[in-house]
DSSP file (Angstrom, degrees, kcal/mol; ACC not computed):
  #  RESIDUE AA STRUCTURE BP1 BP2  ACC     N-H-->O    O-->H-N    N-H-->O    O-->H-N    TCO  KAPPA ALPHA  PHI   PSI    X-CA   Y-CA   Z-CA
    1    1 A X              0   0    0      0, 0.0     2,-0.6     0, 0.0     9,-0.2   0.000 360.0 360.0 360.0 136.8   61.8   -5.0  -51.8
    2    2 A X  E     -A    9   0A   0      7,-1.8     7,-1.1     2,-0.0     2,-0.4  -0.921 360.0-168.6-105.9 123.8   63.1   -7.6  -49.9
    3    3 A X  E     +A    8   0A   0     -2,-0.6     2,-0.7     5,-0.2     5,-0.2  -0.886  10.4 171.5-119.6 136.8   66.1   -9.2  -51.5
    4    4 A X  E >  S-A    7   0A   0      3,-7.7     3,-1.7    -2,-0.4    -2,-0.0  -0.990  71.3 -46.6-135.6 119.7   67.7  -12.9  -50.0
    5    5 A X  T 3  S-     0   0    0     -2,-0.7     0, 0.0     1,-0.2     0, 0.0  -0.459 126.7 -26.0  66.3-135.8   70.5  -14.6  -52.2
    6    6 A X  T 3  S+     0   0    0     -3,-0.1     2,-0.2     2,-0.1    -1,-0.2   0.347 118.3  99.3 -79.9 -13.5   68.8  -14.2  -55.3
    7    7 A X  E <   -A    4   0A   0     -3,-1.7    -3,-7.7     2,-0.0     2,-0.2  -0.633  47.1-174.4 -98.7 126.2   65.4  -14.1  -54.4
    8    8 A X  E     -A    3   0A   0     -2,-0.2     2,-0.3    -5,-0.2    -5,-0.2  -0.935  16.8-158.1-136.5 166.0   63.5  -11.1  -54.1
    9    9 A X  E     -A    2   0A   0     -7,-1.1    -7,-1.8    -2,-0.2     2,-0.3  -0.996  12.9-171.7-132.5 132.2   59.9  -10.1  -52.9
   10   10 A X        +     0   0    0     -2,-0.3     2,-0.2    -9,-0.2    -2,-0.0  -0.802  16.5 158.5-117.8 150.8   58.7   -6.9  -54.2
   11   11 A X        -     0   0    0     -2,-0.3     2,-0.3     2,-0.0    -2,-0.0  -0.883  32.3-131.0-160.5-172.1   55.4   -5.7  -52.6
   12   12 A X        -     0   0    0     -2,-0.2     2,-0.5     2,-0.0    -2,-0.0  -0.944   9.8-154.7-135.2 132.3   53.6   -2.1  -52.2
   13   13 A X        -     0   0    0     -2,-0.3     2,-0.6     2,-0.0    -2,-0.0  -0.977   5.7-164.5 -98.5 116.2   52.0   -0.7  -48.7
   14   14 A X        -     0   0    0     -2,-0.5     2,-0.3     2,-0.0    -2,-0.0  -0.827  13.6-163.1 -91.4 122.8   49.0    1.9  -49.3
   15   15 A X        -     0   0    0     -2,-0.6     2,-0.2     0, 0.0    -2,-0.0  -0.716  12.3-133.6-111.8 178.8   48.7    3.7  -45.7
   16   16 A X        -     0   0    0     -2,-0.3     2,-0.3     0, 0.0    -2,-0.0  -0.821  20.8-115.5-154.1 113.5   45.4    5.6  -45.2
   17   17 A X        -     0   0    0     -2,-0.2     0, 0.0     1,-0.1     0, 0.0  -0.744  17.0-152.3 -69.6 161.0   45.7    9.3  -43.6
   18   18 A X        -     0   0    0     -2,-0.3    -1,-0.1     2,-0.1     3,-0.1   0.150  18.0-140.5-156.4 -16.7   43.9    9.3  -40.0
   19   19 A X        +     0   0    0      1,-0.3     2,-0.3     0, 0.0    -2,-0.1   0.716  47.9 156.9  51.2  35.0   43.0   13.2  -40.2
   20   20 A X        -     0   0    0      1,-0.0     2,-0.5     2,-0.0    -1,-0.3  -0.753  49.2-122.6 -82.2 138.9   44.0   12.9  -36.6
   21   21 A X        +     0   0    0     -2,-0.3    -1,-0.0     1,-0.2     0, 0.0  -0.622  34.6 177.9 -53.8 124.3   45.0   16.9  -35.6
   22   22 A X        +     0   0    0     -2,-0.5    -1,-0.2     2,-0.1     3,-0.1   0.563  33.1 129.0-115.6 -15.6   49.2   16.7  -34.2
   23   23 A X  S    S-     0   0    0      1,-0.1     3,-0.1     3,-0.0    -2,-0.1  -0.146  70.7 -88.1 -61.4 128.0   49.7   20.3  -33.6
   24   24 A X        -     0   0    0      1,-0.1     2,-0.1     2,-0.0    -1,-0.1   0.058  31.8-111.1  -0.2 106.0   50.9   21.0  -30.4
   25   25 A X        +     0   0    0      1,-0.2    -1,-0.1    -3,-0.1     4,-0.0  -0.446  53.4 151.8 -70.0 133.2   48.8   21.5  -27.4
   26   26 A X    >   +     0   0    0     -2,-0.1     3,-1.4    -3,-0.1    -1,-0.2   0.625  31.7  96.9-120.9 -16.0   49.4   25.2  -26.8
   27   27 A X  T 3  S-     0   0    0      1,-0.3     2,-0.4     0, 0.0     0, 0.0  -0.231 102.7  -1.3 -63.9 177.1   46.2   26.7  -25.0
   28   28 A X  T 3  S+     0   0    0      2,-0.1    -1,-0.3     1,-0.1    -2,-0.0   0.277  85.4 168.0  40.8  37.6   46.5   26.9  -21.2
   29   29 A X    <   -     0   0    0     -3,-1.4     3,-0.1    -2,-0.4    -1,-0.1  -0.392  18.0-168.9 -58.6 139.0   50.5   25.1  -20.7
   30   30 A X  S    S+     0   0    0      1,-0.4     2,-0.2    58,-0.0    -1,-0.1   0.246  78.0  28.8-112.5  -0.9   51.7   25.7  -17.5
   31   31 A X        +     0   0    0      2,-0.0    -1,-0.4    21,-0.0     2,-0.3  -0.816  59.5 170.9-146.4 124.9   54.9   24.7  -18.3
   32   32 A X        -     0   0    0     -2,-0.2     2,-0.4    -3,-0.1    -3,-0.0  -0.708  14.8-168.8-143.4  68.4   56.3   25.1  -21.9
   33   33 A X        +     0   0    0     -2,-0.3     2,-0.2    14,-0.1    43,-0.1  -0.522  10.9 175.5 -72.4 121.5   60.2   24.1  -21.6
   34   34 A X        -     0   0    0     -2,-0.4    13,-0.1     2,-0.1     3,-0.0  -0.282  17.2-167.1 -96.4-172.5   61.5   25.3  -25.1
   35   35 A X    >   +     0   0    0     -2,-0.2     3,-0.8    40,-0.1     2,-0.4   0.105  51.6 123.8-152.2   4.7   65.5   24.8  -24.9
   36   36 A X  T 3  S+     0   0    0      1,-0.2     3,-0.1    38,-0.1    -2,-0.1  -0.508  76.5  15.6 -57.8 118.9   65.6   27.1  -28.3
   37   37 A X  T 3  S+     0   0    0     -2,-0.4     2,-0.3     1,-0.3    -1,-0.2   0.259 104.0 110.1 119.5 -29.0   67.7   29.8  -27.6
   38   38 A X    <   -     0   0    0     -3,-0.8    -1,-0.3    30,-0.1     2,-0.2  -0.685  39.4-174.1 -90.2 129.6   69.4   28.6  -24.7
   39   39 A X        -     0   0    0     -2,-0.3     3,-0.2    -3,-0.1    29,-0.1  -0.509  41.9-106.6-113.9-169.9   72.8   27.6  -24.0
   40   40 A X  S    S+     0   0    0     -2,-0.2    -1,-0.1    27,-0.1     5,-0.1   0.433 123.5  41.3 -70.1 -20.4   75.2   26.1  -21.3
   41   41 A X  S    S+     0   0    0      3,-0.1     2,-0.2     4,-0.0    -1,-0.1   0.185  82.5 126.6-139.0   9.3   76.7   29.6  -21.0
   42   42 A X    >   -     0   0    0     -3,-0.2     3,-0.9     1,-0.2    -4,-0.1  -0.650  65.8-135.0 -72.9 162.0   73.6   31.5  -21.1
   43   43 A X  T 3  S+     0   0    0      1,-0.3    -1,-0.2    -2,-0.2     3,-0.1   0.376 109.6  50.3 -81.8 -10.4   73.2   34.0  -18.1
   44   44 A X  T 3  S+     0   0    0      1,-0.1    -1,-0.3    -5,-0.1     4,-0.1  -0.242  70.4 131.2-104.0  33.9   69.4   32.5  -18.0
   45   45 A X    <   +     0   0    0     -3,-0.9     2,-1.6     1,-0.2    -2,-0.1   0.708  55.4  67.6 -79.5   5.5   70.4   29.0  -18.0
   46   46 A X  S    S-     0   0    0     -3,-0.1    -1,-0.2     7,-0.0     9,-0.1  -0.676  97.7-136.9-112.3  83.5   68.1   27.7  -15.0
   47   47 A X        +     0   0    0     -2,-1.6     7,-2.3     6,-0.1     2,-0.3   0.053  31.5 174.8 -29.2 143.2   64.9   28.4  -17.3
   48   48 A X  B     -B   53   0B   0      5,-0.3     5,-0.2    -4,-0.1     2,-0.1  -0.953  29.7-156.0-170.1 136.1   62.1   30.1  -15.7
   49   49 A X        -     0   0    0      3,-1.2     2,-4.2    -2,-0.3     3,-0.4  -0.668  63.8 -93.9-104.3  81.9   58.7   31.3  -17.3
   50   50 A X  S    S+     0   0    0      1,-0.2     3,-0.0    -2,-0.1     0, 0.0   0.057 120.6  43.7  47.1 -46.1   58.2   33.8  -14.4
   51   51 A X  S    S+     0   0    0     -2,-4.2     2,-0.3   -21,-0.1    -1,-0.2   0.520 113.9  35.3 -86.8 -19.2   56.0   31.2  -12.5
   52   52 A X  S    S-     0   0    0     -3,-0.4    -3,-1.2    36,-0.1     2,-0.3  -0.922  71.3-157.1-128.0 141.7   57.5   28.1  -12.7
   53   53 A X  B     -B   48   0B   0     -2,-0.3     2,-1.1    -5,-0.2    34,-0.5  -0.891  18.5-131.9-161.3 153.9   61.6   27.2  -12.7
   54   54 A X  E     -C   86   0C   0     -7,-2.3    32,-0.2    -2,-0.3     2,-0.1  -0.568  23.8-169.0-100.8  93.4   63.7   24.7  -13.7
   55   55 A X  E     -C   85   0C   0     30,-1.2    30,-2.1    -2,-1.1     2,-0.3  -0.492   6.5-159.9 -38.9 137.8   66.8   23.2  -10.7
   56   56 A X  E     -C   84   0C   0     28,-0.3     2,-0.2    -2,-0.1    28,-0.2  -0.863  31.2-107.7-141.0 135.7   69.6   21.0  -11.8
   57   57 A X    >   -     0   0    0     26,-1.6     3,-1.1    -2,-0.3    26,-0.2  -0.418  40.1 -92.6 -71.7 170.0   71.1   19.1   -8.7
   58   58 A X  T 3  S+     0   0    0      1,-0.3    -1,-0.1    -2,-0.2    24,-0.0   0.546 124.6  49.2 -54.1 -40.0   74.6   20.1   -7.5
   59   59 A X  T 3  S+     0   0    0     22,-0.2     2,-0.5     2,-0.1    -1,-0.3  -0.230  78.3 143.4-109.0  52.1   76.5   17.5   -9.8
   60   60 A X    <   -     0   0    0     -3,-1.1     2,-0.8     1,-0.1     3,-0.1  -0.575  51.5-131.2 -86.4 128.9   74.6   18.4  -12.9
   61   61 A X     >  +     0   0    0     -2,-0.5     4,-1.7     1,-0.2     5,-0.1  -0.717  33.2 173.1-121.6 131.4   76.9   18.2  -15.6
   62   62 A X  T  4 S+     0   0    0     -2,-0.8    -1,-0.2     1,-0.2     5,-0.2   0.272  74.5  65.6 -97.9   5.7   76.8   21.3  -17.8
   63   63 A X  T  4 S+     0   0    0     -3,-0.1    -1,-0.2     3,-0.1    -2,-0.1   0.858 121.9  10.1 -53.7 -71.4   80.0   20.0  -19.9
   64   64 A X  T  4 S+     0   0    0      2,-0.0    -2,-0.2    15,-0.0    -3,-0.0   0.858 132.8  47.1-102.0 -18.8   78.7   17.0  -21.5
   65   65 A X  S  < S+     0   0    0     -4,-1.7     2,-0.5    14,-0.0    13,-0.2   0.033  77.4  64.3 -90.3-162.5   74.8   17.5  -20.6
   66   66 A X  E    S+D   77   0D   0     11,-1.0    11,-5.1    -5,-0.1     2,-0.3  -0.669  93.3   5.4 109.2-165.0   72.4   20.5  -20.9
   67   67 A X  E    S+D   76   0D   0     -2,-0.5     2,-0.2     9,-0.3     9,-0.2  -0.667  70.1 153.9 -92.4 169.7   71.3   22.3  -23.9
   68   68 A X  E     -D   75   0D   0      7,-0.5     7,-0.9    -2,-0.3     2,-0.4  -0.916  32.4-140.2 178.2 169.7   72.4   20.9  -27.3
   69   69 A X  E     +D   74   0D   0     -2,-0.2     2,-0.3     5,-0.2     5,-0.2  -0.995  28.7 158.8-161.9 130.6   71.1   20.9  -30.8
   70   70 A X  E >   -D   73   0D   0      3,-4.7     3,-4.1    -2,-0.4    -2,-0.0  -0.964  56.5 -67.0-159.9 177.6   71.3   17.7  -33.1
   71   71 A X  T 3  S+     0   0    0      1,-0.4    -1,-0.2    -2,-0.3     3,-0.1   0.756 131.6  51.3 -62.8 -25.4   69.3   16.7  -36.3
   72   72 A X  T 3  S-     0   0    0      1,-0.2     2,-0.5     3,-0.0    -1,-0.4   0.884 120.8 -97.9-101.5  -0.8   66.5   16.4  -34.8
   73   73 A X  E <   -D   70   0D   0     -3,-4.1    -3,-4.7     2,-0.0    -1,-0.2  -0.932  54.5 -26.2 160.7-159.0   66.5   19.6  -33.2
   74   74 A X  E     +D   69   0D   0     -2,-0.5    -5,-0.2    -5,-0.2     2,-0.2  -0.489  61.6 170.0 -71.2-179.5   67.3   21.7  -29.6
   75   75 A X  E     -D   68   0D   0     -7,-0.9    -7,-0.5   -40,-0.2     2,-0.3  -0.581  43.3-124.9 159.1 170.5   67.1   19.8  -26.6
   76   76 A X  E     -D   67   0D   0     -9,-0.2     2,-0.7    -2,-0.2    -9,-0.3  -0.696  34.6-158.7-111.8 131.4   67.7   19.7  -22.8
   77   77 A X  E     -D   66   0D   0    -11,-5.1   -11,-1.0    -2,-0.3   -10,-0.1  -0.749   3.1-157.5-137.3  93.7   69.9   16.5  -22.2
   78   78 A X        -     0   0    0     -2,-0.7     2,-0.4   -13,-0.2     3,-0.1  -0.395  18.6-147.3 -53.8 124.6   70.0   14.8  -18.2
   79   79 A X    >   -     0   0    0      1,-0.2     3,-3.4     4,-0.0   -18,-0.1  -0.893  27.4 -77.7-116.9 172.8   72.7   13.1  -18.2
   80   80 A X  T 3  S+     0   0    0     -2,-0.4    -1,-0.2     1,-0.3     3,-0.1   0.192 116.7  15.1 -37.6 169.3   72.9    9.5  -15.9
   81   81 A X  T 3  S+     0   0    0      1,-0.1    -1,-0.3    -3,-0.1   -22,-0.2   0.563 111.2  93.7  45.7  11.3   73.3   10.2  -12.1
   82   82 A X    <   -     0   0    0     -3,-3.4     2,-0.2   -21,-0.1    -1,-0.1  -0.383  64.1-128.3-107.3-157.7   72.4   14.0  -12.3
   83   83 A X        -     0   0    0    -26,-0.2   -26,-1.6    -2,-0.1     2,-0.4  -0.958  15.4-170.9-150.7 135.8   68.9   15.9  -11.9
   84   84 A X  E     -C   56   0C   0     -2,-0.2     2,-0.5   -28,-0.2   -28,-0.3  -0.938  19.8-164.3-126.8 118.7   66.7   18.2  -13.4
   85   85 A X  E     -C   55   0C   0    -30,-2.1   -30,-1.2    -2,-0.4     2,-0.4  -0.799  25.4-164.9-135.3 167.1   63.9   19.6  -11.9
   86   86 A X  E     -C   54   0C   0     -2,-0.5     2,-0.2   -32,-0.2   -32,-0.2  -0.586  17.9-151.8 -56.0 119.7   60.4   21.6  -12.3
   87   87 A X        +     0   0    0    -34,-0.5     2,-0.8    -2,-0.4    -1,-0.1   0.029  59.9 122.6 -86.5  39.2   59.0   23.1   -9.0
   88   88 A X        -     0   0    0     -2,-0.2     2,-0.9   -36,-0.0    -2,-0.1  -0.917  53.3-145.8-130.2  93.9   55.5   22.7  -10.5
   89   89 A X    >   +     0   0    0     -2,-0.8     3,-0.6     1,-0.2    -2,-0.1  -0.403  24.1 172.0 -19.0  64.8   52.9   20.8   -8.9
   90   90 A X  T 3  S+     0   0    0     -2,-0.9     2,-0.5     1,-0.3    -1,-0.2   0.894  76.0  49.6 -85.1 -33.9   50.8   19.2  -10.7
   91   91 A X  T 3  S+     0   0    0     43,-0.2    -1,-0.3    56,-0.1    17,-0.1  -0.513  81.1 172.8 -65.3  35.8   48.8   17.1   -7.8
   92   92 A X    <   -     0   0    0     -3,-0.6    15,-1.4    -2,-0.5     2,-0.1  -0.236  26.1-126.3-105.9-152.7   48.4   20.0   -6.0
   93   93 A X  E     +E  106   0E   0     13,-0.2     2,-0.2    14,-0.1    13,-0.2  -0.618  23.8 178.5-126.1 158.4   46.1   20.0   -2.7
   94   94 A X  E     -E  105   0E   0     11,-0.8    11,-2.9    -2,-0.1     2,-0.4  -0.888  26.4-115.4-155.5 160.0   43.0   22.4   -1.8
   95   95 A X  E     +E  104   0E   0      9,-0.2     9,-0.2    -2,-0.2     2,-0.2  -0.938  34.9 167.3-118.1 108.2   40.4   22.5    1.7
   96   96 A X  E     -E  103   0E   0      7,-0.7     7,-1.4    -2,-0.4     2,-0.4  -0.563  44.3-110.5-117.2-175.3   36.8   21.9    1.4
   97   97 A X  E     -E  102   0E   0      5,-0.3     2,-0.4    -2,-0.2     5,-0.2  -0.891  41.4-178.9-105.7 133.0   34.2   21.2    4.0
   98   98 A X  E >  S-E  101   0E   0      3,-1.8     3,-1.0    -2,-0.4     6,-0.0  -0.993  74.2 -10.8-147.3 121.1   33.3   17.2    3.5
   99   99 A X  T 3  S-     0   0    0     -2,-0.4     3,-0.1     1,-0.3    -2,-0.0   0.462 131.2 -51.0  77.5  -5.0   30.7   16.0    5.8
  100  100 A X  T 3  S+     0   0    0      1,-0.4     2,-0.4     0, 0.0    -1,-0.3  -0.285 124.0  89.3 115.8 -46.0   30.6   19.3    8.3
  101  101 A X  E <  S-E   98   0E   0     -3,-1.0    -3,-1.8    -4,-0.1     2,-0.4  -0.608  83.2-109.3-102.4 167.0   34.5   19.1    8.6
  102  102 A X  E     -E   97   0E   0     -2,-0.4    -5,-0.3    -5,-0.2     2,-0.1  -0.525  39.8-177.1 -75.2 108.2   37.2   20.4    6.8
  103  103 A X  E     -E   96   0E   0     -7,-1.4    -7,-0.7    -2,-0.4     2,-0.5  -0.386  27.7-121.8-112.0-166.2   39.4   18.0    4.6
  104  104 A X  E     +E   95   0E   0     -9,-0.2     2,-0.4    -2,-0.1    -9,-0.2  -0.965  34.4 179.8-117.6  96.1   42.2   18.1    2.6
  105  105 A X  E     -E   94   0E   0    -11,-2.9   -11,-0.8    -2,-0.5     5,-0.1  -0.928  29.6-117.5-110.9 130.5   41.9   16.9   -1.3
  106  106 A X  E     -E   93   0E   0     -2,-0.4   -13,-0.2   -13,-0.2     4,-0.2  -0.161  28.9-136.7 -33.6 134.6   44.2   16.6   -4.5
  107  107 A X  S  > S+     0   0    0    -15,-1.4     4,-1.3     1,-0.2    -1,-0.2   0.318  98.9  74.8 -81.2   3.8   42.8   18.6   -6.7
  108  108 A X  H  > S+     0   0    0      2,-0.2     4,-0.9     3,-0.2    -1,-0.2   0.561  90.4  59.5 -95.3 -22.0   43.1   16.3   -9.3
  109  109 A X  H  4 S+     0   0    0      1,-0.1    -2,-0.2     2,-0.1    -1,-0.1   0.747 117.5  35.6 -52.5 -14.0   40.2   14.5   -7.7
  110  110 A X  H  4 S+     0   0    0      2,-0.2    -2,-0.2    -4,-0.2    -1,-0.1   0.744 135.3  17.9-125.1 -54.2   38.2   17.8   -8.3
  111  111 A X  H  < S-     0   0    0     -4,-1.3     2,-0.3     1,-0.4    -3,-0.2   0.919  97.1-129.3-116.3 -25.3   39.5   19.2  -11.5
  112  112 A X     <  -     0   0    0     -4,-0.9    -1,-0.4     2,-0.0    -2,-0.2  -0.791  25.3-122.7  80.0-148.7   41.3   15.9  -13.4
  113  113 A X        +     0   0    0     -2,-0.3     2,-0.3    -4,-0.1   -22,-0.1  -0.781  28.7 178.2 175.8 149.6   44.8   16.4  -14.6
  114  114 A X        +     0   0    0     -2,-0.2     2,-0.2   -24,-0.1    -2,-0.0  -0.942   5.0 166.6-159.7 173.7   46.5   16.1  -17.9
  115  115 A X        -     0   0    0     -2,-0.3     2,-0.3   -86,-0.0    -2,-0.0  -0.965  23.8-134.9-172.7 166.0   49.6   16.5  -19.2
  116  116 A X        -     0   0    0     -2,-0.2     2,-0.4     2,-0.0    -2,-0.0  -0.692  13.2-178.0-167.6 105.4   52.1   16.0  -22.1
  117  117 A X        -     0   0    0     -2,-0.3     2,-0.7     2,-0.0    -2,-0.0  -0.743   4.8-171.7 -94.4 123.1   56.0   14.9  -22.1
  118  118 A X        +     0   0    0     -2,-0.4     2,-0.2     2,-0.0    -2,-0.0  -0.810  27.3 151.7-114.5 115.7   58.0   14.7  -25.3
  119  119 A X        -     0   0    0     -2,-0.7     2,-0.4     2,-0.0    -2,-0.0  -0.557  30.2-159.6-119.1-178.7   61.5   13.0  -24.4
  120  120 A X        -     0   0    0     -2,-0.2     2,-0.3     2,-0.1    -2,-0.0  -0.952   8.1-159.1-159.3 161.3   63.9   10.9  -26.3
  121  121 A X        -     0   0    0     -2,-0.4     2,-0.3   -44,-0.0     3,-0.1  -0.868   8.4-176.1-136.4 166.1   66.8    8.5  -24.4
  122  122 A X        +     0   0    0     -2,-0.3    -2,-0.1     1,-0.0     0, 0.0  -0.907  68.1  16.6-179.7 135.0   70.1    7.2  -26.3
  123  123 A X  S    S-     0   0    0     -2,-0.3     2,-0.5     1,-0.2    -1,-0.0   0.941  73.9-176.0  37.3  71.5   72.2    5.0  -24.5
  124  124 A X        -     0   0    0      1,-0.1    -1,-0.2    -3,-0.1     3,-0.2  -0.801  22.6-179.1 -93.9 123.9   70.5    3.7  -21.8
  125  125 A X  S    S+     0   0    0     -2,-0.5     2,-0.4     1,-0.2    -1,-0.1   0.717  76.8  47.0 -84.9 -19.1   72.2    1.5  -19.5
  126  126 A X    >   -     0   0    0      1,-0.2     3,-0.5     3,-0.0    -1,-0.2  -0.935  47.3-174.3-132.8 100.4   68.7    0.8  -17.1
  127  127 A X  T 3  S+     0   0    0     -2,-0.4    -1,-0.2     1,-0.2    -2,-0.1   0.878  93.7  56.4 -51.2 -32.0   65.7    0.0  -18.8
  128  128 A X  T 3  S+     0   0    0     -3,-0.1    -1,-0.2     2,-0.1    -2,-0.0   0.930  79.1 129.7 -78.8 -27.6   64.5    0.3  -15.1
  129  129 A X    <   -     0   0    0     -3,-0.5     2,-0.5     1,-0.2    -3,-0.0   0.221  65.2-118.4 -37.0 125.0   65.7    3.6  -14.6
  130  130 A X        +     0   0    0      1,-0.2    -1,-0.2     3,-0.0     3,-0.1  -0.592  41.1 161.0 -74.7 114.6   63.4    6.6  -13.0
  131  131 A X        +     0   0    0     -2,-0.5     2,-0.3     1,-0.3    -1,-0.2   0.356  69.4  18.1-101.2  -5.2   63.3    9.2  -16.0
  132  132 A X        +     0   0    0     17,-0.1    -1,-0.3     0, 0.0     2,-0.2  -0.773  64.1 179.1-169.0 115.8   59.9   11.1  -14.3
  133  133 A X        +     0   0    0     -2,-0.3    15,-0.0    -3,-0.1    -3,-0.0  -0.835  15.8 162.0-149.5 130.6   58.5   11.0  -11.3
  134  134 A X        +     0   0    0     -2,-0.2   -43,-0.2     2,-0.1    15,-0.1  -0.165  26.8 145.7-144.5 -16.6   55.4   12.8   -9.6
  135  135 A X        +     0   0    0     13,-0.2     2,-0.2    11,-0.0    13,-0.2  -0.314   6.8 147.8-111.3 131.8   54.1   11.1   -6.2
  136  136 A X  B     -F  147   0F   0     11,-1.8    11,-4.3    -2,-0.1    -2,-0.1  -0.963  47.1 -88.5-158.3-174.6   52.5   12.4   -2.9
  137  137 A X        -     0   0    0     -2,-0.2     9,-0.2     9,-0.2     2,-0.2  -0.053  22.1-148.3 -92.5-163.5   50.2   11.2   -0.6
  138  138 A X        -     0   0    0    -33,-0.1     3,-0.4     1,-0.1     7,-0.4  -0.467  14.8-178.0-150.8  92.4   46.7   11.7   -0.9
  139  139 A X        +     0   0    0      1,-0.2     5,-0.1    -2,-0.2   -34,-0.1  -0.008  51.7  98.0-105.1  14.8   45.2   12.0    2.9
  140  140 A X  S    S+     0   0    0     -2,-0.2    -1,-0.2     5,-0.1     2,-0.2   0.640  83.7  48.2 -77.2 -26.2   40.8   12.4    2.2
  141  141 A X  S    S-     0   0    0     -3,-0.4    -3,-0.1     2,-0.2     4,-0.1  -0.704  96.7-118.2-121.0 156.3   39.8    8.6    2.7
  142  142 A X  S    S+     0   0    0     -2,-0.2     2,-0.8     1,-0.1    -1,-0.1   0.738 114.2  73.4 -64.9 -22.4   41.4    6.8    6.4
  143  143 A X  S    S-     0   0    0     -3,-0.0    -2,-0.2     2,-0.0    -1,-0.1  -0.821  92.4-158.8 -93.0 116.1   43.1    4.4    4.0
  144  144 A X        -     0   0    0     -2,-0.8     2,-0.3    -5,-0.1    -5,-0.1  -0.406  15.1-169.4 -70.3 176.7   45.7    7.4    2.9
  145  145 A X        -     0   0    0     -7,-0.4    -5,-0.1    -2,-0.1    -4,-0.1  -0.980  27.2-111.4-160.2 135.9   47.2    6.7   -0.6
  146  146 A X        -     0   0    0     -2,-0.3     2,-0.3    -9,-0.2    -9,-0.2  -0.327  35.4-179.3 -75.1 156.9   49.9    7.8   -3.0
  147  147 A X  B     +F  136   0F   0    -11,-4.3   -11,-1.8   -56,-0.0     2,-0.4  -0.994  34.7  72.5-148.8 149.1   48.5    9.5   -6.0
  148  148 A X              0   0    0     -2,-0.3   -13,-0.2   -13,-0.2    -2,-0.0  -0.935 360.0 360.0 146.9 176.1   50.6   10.8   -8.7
  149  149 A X              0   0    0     -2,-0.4    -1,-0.1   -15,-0.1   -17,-0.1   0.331 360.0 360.0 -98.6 360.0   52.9    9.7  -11.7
């Protein structure tokens, strides 16, 4: 209902289910940062699956940033002017024989690449602001090129 003054407008929306599957991608992650479980004071706080592990720059601040837990759940919270990062490649390069000599290719030319970030921002002061970034060069053709997120 929409109510103005005295005047209202009453109406009904019917939505439609979409029988789209949401569950989670889980099969073959190569990174699956949970931030259940984890604190600011745990003795594991720089997350690691064995293969992969997570860096925070120098002035990361574990005070007001971190791990945290709010209605909508855990979560790992950057705050402005810090860093968090993954050492995990995603772009990352392999040497095949192209033409009789040996080049250098992304491997995302070769296998694709796909991926899946779930974030949330609150109080942003720069819509421009780099929240993710991904980029190297990509040296197979004479015109090199960046390739990358």
């Amino acid at each position: 209902m929409i109510k103005v003054g005295t005047a209202t407008l009453t109406f009904t929306v019917v939505a439609d289910p979409l029988n789209i599957d949401i569950t989670p991608v889980t099969n073959n992650l190569a990174i699956d940062f949970n931030p259940t479980g984890i604190s600011n004071t745990s003795s594991r706080r720089l997350w690691s699956n064995g293969t992969y592990n997570l860096s925070v720059s120098d002035n990361f601040d574990w005070y007001n940033g971190g791990y945290g837990t709010d209605a909508s759940g855990d979560y790992f919270l950057v705050k402005a002017g810090t860093r968090a990062i993954f050492d995990y490649k995603m772009f990352k390069s392999y040497t095949r024989e192209l033409n009789g000599a040996m080049t250098t290719s992304s491997t995302v030319f070769r296998d694709g690449a796909e991926m899946k970030i779930i974030f949330k921002t609150s109080a942003v002061r720069d819509a421009e602001a780099t929240w993710f970034t991904n980029m190297g060069p990509n040296n197979t053709t004479s015109a090199a090129k960046n390739v990358g997120i």
